[in-house]
N, CA, C and O atoms as a GROMACS GRO file, in nm:
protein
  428
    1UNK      N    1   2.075   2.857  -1.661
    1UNK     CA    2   1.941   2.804  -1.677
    1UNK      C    3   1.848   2.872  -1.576
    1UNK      O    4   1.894   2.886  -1.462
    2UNK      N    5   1.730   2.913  -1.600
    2UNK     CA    6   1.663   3.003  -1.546
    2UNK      C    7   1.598   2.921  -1.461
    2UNK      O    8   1.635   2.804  -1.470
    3UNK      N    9   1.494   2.950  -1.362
    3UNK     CA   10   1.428   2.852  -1.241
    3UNK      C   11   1.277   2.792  -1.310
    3UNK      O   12   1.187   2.844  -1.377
    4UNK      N   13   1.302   2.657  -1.254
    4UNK     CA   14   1.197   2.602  -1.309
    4UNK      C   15   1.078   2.602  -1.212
    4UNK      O   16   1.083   2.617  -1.090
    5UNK      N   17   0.941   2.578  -1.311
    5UNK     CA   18   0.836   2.627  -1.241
    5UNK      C   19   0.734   2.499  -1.313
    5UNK      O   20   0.759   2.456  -1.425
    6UNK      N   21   0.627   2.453  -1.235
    6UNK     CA   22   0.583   2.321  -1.220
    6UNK      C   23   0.387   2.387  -1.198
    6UNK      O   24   0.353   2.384  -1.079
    7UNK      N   25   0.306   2.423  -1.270
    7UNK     CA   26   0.192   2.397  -1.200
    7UNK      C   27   0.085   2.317  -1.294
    7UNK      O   28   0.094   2.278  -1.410
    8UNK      N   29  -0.013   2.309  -1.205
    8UNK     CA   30  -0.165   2.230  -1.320
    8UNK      C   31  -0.280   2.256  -1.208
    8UNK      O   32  -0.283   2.264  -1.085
    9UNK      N   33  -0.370   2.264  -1.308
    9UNK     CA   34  -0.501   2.337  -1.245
    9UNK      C   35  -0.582   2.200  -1.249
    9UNK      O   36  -0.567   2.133  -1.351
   10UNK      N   37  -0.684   2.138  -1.126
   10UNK     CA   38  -0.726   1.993  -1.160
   10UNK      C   39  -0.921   2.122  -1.105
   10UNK      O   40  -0.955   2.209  -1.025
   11UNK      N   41  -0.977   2.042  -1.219
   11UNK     CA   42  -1.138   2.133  -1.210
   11UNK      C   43  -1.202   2.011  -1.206
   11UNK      O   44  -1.182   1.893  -1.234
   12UNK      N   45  -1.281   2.079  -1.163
   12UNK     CA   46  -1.447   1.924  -1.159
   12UNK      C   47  -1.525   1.998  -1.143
   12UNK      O   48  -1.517   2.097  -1.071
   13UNK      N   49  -1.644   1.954  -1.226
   13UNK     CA   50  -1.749   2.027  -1.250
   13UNK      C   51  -1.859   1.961  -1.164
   13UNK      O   52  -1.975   2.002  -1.176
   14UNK      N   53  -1.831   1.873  -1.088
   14UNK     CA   54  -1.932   1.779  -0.960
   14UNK      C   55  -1.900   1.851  -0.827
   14UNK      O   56  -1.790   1.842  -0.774
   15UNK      N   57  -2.003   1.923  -0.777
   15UNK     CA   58  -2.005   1.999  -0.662
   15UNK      C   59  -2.109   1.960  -0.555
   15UNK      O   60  -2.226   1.927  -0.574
   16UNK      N   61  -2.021   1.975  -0.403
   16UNK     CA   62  -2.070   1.867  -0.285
   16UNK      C   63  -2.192   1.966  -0.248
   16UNK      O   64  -2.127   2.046  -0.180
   17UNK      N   65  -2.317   2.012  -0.246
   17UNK     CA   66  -2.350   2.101  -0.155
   17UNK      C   67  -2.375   2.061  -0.008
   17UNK      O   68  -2.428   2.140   0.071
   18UNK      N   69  -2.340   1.948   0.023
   18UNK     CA   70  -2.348   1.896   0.165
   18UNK      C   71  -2.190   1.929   0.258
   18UNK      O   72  -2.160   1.897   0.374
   19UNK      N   73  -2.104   2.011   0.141
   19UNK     CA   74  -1.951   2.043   0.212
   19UNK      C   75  -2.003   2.180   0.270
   19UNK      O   76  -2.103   2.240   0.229
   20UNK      N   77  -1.950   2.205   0.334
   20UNK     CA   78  -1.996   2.359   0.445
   20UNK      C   79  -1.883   2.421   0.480
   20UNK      O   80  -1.814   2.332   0.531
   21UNK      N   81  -1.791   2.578   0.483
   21UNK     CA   82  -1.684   2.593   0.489
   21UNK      C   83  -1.690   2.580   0.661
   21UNK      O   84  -1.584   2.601   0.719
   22UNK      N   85  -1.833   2.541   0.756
   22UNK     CA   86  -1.789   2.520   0.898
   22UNK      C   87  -1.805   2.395   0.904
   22UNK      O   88  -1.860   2.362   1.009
   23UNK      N   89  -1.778   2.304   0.828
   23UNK     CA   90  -1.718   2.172   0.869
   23UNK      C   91  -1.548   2.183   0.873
   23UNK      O   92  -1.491   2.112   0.956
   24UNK      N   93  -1.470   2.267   0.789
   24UNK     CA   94  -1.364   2.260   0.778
   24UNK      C   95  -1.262   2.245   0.916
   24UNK      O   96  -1.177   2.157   0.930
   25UNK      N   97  -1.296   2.365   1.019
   25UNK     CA   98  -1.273   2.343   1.165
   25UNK      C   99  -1.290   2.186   1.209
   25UNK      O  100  -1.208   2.141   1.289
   26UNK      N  101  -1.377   2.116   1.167
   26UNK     CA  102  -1.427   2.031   1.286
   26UNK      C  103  -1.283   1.907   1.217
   26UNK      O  104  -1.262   1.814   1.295
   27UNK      N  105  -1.201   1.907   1.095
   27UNK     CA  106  -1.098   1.847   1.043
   27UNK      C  107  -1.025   1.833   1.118
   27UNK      O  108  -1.003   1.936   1.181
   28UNK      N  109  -0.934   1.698   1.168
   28UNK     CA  110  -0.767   1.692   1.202
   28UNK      C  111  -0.722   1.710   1.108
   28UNK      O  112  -0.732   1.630   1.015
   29UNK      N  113  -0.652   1.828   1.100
   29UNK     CA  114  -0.538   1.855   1.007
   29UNK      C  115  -0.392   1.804   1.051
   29UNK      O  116  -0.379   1.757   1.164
   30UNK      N  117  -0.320   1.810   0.993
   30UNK     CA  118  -0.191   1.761   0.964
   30UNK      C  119  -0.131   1.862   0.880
   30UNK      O  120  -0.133   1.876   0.758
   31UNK      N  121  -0.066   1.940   0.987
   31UNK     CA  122   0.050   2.058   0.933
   31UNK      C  123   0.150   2.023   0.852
   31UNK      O  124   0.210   1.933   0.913
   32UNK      N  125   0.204   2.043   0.747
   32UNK     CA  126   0.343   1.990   0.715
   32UNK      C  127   0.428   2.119   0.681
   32UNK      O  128   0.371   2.206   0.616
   33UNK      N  129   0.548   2.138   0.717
   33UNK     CA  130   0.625   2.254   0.715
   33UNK      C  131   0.744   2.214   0.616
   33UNK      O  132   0.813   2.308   0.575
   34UNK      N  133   0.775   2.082   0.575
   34UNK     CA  134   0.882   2.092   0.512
   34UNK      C  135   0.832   2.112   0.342
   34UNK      O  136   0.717   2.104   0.298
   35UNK      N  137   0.952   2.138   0.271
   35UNK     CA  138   0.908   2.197   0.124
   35UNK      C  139   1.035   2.122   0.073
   35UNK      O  140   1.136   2.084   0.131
   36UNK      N  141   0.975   2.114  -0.108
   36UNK     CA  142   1.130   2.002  -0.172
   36UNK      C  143   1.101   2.079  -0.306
   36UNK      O  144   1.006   2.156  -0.325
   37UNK      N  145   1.212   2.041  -0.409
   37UNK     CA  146   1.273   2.115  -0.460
   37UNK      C  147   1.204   2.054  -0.654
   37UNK      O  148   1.204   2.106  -0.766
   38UNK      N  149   1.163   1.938  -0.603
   38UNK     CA  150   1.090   1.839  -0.743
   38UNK      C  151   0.973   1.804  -0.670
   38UNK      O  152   0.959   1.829  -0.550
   39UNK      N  153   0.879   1.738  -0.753
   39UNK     CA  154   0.763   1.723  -0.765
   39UNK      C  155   0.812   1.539  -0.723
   39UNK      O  156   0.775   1.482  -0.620
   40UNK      N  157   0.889   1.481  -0.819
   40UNK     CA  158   0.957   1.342  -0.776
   40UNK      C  159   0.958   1.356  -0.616
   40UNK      O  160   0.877   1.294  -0.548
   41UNK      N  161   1.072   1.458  -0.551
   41UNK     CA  162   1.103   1.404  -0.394
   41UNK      C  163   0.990   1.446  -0.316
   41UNK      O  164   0.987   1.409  -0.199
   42UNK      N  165   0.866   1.539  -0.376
   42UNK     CA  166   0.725   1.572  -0.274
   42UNK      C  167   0.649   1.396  -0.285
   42UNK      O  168   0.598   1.328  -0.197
   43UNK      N  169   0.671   1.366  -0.442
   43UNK     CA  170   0.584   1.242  -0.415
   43UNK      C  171   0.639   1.109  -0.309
   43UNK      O  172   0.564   1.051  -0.232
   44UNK      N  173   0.767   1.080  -0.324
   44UNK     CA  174   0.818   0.985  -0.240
   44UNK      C  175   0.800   1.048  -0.102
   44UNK      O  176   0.783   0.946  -0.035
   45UNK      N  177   0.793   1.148  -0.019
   45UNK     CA  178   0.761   1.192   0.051
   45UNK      C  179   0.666   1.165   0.062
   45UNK      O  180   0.672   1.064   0.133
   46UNK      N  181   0.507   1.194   0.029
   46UNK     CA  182   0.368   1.187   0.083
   46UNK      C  183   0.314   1.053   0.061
   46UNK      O  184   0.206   1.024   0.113
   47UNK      N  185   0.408   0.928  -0.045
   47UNK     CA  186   0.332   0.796  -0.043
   47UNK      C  187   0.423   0.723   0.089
   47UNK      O  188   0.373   0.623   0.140
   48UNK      N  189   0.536   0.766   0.134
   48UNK     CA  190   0.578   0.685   0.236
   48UNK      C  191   0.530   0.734   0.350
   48UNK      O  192   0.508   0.645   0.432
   49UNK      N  193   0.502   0.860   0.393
   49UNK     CA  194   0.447   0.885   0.523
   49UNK      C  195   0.272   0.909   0.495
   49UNK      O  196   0.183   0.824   0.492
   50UNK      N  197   0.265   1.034   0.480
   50UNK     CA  198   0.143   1.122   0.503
   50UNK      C  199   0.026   1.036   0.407
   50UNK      O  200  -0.078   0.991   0.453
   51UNK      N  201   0.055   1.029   0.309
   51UNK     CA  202  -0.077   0.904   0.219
   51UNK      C  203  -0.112   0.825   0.349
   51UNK      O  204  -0.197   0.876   0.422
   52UNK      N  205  -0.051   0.698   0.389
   52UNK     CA  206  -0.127   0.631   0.503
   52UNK      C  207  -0.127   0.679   0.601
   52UNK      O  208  -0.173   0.594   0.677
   53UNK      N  209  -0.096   0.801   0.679
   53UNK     CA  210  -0.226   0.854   0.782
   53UNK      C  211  -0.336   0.945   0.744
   53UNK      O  212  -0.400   0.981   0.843
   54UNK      N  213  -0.380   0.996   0.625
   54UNK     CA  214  -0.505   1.049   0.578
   54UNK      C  215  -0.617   0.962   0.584
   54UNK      O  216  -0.637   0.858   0.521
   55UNK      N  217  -0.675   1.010   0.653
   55UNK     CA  218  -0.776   0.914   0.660
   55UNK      C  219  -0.794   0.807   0.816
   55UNK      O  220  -0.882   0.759   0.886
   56UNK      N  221  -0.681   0.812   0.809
   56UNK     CA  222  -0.682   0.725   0.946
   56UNK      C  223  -0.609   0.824   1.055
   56UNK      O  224  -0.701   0.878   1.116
   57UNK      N  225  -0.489   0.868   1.102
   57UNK     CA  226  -0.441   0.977   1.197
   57UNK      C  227  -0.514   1.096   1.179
   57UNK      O  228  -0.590   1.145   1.263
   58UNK      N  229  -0.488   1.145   1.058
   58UNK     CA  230  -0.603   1.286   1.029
   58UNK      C  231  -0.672   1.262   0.914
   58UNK      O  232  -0.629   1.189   0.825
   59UNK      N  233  -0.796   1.329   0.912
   59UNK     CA  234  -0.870   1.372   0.812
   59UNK      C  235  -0.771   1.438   0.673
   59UNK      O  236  -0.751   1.388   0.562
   60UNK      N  237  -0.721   1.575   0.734
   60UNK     CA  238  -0.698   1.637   0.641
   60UNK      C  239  -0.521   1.704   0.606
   60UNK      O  240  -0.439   1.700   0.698
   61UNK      N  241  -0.498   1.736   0.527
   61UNK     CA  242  -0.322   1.808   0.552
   61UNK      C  243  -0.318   1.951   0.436
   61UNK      O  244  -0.340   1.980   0.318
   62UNK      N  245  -0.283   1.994   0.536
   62UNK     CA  246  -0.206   2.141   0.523
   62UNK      C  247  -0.066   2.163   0.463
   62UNK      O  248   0.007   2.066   0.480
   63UNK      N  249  -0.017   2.254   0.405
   63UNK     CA  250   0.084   2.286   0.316
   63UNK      C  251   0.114   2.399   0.220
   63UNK      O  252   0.058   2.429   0.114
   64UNK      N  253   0.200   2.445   0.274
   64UNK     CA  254   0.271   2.574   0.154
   64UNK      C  255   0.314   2.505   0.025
   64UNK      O  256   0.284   2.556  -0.082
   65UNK      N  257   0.377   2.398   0.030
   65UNK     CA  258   0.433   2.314  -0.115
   65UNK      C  259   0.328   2.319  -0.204
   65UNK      O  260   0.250   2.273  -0.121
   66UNK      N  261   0.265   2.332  -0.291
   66UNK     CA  262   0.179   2.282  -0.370
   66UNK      C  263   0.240   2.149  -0.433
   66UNK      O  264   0.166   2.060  -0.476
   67UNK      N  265   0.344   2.142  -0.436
   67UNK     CA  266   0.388   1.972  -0.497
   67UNK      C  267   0.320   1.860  -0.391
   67UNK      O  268   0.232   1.781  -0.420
   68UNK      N  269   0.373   1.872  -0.283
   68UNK     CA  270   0.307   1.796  -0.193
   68UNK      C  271   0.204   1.756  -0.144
   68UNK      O  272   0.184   1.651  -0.082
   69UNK      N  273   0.073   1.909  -0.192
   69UNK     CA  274  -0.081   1.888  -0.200
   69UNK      C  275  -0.084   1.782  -0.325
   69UNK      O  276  -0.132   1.670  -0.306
   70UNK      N  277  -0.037   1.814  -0.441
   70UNK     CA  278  -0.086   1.781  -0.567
   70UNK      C  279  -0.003   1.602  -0.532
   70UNK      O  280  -0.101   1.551  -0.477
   71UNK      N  281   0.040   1.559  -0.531
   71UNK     CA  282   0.107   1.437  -0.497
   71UNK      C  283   0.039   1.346  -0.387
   71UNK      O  284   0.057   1.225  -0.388
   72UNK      N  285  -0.035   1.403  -0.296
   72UNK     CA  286  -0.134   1.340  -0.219
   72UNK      C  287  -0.245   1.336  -0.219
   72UNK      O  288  -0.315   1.268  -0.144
   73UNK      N  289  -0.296   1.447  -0.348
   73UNK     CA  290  -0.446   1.432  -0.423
   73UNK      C  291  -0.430   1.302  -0.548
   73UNK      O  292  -0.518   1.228  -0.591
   74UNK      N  293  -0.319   1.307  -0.574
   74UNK     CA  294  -0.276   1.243  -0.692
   74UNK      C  295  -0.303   1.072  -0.601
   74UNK      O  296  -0.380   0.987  -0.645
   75UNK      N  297  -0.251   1.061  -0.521
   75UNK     CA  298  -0.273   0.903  -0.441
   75UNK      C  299  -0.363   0.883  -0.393
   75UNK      O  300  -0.412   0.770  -0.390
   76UNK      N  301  -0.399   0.953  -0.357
   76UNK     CA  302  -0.586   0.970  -0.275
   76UNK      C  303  -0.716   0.909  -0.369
   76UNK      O  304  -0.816   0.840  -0.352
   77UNK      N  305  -0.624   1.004  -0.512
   77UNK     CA  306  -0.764   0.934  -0.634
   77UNK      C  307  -0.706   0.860  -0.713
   77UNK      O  308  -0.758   0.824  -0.819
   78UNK      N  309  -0.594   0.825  -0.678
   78UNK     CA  310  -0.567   0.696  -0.730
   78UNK      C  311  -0.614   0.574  -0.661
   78UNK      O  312  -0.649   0.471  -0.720
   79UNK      N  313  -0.613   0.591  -0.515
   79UNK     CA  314  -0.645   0.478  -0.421
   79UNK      C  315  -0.781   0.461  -0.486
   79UNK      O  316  -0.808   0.344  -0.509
   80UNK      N  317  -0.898   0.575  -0.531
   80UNK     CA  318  -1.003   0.517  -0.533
   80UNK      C  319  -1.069   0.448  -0.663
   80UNK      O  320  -1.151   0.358  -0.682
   81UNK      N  321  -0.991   0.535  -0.744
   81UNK     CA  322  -1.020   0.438  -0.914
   81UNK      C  323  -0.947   0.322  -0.912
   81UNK      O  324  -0.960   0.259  -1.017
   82UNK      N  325  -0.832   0.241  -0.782
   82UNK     CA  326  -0.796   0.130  -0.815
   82UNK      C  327  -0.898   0.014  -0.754
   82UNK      O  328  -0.902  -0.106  -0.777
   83UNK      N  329  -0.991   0.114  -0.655
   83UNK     CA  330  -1.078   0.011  -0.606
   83UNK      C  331  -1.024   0.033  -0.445
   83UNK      O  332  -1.113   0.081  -0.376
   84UNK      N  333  -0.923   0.014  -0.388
   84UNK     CA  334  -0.860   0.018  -0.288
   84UNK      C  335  -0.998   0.057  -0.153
   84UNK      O  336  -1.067  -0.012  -0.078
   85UNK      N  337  -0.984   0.194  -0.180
   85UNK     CA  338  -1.120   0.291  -0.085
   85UNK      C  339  -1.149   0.364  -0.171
   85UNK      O  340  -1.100   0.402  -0.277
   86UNK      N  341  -1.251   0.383  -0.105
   86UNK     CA  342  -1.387   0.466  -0.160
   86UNK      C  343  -1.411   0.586  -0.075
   86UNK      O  344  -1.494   0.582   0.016
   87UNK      N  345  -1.352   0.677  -0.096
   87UNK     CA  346  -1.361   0.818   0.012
   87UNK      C  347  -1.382   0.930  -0.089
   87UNK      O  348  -1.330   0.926  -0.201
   88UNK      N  349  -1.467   1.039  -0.042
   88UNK     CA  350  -1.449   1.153  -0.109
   88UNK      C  351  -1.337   1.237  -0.092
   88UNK      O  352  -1.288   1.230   0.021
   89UNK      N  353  -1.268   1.336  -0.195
   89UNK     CA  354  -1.210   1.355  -0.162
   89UNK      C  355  -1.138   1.539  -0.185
   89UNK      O  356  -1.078   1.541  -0.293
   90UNK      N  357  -1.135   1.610  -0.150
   90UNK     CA  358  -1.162   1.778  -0.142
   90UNK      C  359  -1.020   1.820  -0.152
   90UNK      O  360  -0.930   1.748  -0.109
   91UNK      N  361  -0.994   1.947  -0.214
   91UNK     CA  362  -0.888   1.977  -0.218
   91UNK      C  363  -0.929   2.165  -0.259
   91UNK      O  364  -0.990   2.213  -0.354
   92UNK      N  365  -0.865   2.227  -0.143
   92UNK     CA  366  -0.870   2.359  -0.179
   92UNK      C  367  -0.739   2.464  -0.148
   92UNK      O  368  -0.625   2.418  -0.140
   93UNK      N  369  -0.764   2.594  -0.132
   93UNK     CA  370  -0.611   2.654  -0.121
   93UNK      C  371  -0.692   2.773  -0.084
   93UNK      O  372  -0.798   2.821  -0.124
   94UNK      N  373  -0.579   2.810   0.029
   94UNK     CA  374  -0.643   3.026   0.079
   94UNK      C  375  -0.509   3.057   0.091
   94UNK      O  376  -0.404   2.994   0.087
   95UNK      N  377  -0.549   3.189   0.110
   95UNK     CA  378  -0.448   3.292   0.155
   95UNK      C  379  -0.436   3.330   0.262
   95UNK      O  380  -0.512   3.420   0.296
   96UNK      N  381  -0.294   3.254   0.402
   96UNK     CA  382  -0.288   3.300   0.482
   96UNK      C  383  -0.123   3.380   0.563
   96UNK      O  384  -0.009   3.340   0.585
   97UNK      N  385  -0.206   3.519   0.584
   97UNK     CA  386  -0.049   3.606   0.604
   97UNK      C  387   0.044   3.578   0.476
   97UNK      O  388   0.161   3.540   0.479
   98UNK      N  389  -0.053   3.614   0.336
   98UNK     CA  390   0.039   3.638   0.250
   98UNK      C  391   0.052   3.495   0.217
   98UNK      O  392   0.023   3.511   0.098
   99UNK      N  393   0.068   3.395   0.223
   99UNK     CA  394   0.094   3.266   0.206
   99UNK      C  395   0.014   3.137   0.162
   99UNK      O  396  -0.048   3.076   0.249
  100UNK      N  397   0.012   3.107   0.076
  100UNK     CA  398  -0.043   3.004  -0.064
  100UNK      C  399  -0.075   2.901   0.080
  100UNK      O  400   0.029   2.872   0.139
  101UNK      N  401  -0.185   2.852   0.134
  101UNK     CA  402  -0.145   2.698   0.221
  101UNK      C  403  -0.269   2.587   0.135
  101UNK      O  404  -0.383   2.615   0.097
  102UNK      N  405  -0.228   2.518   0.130
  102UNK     CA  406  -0.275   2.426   0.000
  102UNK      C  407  -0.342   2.311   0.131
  102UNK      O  408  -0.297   2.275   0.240
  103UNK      N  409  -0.468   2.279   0.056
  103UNK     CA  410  -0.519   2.216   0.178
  103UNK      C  411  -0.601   2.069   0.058
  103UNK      O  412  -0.637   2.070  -0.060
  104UNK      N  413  -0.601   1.942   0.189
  104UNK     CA  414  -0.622   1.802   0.094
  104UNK      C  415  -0.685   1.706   0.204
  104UNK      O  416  -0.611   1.644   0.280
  105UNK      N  417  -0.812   1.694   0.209
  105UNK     CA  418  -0.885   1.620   0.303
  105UNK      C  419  -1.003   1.499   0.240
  105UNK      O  420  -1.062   1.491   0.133
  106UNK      N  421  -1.003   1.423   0.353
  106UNK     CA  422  -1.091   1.327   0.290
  106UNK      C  423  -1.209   1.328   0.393
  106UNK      O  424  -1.221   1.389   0.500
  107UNK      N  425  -1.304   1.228   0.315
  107UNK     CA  426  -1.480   1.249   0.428
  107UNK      C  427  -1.521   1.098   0.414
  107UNK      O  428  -1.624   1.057   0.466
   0.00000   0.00000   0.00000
């Protein structure tokens, strides 16, 4: 069985012009270095830890996984269509040293 491969493109056509790429610096980020193998073990991962310190420990989190970005954008806007909080909420990706780092912050 050949290797499986997992992506989805999320677009919005509502754009902040009050976001500035030099606010991005002024973010606590939250590095994460570990990587998983399903999209299932990234999500149990980011709703038991990293979901409740966004927002409150750091602003924002960092990541090579893209499962693990997409799984904590995924709770982030879920928190806010359930009513829970009301935060904006940003999600982008660069290229650094060759390397995809997937980035997920709130304001």
């Amino acid at each position: 069985m050949g290797e499986q491969k997992y992506s989805e493109i999320i677009r919005s056509e509502n754009t902040n012009k009050n976001l500035k790429k030099d606010d991005l610096p002024l973010i606590r980020w939250y590095e994460e270095n570990m990587t998983f193998e399903t999209l299932r073990e990234a999500d149990e991962w980011v709703y038991s830890d990293t979901f409740n310190k966004i927002g409150y420990d750091y602003d924002g989190y960092k990541t090579t996984d893209p499962k693990l970005a997409y799984a904590l954008l995924y709770h982030l806007i879920r928190a806010n269509t359930l009513g829970t909080e009301t935060r904006k909420v940003y999600a982008d990706e660069k290229l650094v040293d060759n390397t995809n780092v997937y980035m997920v912050w709130v304001k």
